[in-house]
Each structure stands twice: as C-alpha cells, then as structure tokens.
ChimeraX commands (.cxc) that place a marker at each C-alpha (Angstrom):
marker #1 position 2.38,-32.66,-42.81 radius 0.5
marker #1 position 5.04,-31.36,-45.55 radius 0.5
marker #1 position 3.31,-30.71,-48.42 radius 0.5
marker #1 position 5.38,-33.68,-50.56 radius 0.5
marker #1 position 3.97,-36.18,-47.67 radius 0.5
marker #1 position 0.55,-35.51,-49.11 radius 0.5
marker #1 position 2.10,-36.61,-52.66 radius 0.5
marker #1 position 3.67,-39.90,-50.35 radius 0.5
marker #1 position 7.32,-38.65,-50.98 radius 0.5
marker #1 position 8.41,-39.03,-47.34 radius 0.5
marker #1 position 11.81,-37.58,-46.75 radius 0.5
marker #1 position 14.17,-35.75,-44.07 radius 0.5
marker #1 position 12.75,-32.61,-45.26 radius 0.5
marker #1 position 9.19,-33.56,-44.34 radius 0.5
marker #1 position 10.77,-34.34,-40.20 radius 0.5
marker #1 position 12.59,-30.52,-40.98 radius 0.5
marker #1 position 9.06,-29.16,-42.20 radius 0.5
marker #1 position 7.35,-30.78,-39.13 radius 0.5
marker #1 position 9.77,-29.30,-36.69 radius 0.5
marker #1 position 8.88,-25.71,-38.40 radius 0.5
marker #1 position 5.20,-26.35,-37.49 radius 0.5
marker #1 position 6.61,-27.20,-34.12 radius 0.5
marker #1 position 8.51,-24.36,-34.26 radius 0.5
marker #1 position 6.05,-22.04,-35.11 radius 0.5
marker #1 position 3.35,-23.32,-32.14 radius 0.5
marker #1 position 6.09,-23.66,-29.88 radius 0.5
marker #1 position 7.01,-19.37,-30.27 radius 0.5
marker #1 position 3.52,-18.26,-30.57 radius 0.5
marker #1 position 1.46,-21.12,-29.21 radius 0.5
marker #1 position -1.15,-21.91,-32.20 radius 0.5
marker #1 position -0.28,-23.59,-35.43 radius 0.5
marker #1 position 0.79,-22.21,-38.74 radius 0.5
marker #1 position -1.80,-23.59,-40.73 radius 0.5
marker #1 position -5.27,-23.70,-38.89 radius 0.5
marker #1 position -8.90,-24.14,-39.92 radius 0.5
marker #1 position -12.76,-24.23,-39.00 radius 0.5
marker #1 position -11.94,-28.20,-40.53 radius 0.5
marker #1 position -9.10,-30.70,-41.56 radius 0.5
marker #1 position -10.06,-30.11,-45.42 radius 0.5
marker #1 position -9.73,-25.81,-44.33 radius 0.5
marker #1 position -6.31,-26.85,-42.90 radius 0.5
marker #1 position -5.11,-29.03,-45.51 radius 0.5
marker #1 position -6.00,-26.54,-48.17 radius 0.5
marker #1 position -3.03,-24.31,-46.02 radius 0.5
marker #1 position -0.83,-26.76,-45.92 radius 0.5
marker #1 position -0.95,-27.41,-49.92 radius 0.5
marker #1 position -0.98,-23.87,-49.89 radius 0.5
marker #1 position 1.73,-23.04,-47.92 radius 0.5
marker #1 position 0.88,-19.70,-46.56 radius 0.5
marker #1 position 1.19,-18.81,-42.98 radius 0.5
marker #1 position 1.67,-15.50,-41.32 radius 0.5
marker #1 position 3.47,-14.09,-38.70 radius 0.5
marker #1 position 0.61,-12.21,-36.77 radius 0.5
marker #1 position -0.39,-11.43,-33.65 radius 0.5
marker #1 position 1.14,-9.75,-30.71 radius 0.5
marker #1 position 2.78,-13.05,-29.94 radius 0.5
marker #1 position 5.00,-12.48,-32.86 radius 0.5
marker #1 position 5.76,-9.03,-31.95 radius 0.5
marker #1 position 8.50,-10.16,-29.51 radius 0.5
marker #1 position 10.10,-12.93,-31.64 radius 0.5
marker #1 position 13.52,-12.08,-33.26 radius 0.5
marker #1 position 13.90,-11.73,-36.75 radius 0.5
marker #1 position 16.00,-14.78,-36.37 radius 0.5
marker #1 position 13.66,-16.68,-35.04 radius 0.5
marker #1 position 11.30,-15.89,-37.73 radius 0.5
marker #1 position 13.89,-16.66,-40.42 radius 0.5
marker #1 position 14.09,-20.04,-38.95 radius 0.5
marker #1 position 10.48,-20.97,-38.84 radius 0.5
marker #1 position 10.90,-19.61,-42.45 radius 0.5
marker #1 position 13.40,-21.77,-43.78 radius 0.5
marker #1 position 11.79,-24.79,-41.71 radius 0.5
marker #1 position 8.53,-24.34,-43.50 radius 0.5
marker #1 position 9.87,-23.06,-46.96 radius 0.5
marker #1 position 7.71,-25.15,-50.29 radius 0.5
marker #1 position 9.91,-26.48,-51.71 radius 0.5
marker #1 position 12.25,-29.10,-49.93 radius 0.5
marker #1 position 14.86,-28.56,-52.13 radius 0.5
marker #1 position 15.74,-25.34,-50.77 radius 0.5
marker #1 position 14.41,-26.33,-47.22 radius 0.5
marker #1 position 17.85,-26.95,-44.81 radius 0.5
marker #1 position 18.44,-30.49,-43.64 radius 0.5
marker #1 position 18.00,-31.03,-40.31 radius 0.5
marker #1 position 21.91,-30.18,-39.29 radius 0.5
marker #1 position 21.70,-27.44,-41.07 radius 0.5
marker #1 position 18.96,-25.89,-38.89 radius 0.5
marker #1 position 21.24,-26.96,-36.03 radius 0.5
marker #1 position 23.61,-24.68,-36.96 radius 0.5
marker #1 position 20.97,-21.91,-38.03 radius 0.5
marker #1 position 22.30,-18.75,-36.49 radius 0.5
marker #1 position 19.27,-18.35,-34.01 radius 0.5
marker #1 position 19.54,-21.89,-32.59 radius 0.5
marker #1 position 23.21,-21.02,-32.10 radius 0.5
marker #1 position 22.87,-17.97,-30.63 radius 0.5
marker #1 position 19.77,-18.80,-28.26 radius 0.5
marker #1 position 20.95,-22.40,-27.11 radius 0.5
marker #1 position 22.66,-20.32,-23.50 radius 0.5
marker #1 position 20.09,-17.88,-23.29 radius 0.5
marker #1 position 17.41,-18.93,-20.02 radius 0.5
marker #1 position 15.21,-15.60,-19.87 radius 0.5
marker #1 position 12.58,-14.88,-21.89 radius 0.5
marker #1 position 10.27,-12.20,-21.63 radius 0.5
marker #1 position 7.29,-13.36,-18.65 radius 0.5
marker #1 position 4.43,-11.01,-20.65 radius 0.5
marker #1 position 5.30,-13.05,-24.14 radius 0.5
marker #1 position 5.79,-16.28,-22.20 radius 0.5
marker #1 position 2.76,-16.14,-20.59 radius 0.5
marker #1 position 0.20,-15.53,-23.10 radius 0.5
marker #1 position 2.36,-18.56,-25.40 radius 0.5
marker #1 position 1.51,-20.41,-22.23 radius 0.5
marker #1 position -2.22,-19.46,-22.74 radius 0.5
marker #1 position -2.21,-20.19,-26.50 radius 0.5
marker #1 position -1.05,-23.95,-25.68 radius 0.5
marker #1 position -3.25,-24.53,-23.20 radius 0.5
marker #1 position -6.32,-23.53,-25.69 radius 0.5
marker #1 position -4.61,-25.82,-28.18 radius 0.5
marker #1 position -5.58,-28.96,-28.88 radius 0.5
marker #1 position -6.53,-31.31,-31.96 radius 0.5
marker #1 position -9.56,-32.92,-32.57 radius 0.5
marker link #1:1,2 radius 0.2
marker link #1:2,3 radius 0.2
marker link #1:3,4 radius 0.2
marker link #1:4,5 radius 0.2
marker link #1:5,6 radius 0.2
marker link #1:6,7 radius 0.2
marker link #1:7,8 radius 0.2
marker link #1:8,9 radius 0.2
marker link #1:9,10 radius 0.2
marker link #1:10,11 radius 0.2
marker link #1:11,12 radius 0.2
marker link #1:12,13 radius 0.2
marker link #1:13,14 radius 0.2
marker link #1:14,15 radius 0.2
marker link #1:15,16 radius 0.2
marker link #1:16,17 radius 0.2
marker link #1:17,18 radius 0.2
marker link #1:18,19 radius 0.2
marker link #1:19,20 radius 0.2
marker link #1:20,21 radius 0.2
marker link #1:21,22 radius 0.2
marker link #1:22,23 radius 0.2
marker link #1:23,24 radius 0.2
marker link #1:24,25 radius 0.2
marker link #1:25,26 radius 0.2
marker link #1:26,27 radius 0.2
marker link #1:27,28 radius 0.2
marker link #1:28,29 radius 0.2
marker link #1:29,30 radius 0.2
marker link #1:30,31 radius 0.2
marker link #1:31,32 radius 0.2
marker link #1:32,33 radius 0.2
marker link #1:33,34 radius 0.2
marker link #1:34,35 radius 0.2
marker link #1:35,36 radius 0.2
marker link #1:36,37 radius 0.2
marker link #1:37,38 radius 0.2
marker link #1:38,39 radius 0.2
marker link #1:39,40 radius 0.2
marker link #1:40,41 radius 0.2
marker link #1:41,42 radius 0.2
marker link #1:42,43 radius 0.2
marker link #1:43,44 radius 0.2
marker link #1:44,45 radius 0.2
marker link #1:45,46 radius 0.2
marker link #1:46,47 radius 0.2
marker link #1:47,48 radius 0.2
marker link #1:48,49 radius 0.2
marker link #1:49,50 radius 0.2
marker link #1:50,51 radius 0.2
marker link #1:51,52 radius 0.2
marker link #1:52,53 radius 0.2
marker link #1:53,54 radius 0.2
marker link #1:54,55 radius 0.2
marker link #1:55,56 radius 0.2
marker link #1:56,57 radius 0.2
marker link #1:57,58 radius 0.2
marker link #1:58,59 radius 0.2
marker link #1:59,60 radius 0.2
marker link #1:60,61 radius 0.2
marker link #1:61,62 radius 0.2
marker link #1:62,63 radius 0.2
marker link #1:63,64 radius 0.2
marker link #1:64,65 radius 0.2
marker link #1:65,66 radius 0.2
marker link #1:66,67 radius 0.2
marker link #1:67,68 radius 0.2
marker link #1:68,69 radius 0.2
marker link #1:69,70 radius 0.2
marker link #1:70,71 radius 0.2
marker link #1:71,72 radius 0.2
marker link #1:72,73 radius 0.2
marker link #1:73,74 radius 0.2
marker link #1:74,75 radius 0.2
marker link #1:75,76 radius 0.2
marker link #1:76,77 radius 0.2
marker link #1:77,78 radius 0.2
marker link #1:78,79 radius 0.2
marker link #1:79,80 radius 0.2
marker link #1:80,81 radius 0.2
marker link #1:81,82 radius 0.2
marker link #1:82,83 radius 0.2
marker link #1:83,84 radius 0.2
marker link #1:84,85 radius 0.2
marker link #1:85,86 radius 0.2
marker link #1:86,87 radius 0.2
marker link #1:87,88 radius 0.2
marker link #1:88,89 radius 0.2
marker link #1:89,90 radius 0.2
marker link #1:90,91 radius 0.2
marker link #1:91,92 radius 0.2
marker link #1:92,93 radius 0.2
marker link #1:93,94 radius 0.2
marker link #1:94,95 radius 0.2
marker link #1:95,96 radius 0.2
marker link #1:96,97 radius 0.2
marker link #1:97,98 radius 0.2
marker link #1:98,99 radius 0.2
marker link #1:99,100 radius 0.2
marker link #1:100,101 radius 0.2
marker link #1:101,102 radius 0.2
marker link #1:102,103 radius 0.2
marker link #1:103,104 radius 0.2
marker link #1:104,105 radius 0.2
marker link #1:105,106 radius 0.2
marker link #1:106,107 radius 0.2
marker link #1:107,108 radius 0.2
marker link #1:108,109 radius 0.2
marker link #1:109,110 radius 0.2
marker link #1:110,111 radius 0.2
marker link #1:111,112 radius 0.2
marker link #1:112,113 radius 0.2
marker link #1:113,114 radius 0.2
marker link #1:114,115 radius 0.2
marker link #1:115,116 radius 0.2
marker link #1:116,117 radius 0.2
marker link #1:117,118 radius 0.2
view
C-alpha cells in the first residue's frame, strides 16, 4: 500500500502507487517491496526503496523503468495522476506493440507462478 495509506490519507495517488507495484510484478514477476515477513515488507514500503535487479530487468526499456519510477515515487505530490501515466510516453508507445521477447517472457511467467501471498 502507498506509503500515505499507512498514515489513512487515501487518495488517487495511492490507486497510481498500487498500479506501480502492479507494474513492477507484472515486468519482472516478483514485487517491489518483499520480505522474510509482513513487518520486513512494510518496513520497504515506509521505506520506499526498491531496485531494479535481476536479469528480468535487463530487457525492460528505460521507459518502462521510468514509469514504474514515477508510479512508485514517495511523495504523491510529485507522483502523476492516473491520466497522466496514461499518457506516459512508454504506455503510448507500447499500447500496438504484440511481441515481446519469449526468453524474458518466460522466466516473468516463472516468477508469477512462484508468486503468491500468504
């Protein structure tokens, strides 16, 4: 959950911060913010910190990145609202494309499968 849902200031920017996380699993197939626990997990989340690693990663545009970015940036204020990561550059650009890469796509496959929540 957005960080200001944990302070019970629901907003459109937590729904923009939740499709990051979505984001995120749905390019690399694990979350952003994991943990051996929910209080490990939650620490991230206050935290905010999340890395691109992996080989996963290693075939996802710099676009694409920037996106999950801006989804899952701190602060809401400077977080886009949810038309504006409509019109992100990325989701513009990708919204005709029907290939990707089989290798990358099936180890993403792999990762969701292995993902679940307690």
């Amino acid at each position: 959950m957005a960080p200001e849902v944990l302070k019970l200031k629901y907003n459109e920017k937590c729904d923009v911060w939740s499709c990051g996380v979505i984001l995120y699993v749905l390019l690399c197939g694990y979350p952003p913010f994991n943990g051996p626990s929910d209080k490990a997990i939650m620490d991230k989340v206050v935290a905010g910190v999340y890395k691109f690693d992996g080989e996963e990663w290693d075939q996802v545009s710099a676009d694409a990145k920037n996106l999950v970015k801006k989804l899952l940036e701190y602060d809401p204020a400077k977080r886009p609202t949810a038309a504006e990561a409509l019109n992100d550059p990325w989701v513009q650009s990708s919204t005709n494309k029907s290939q990707v890469s089989s290798e990358v796509s099936a180890k993403v496959l792999k990762n969701l499968r292995n993902f679940r929540v307690n």
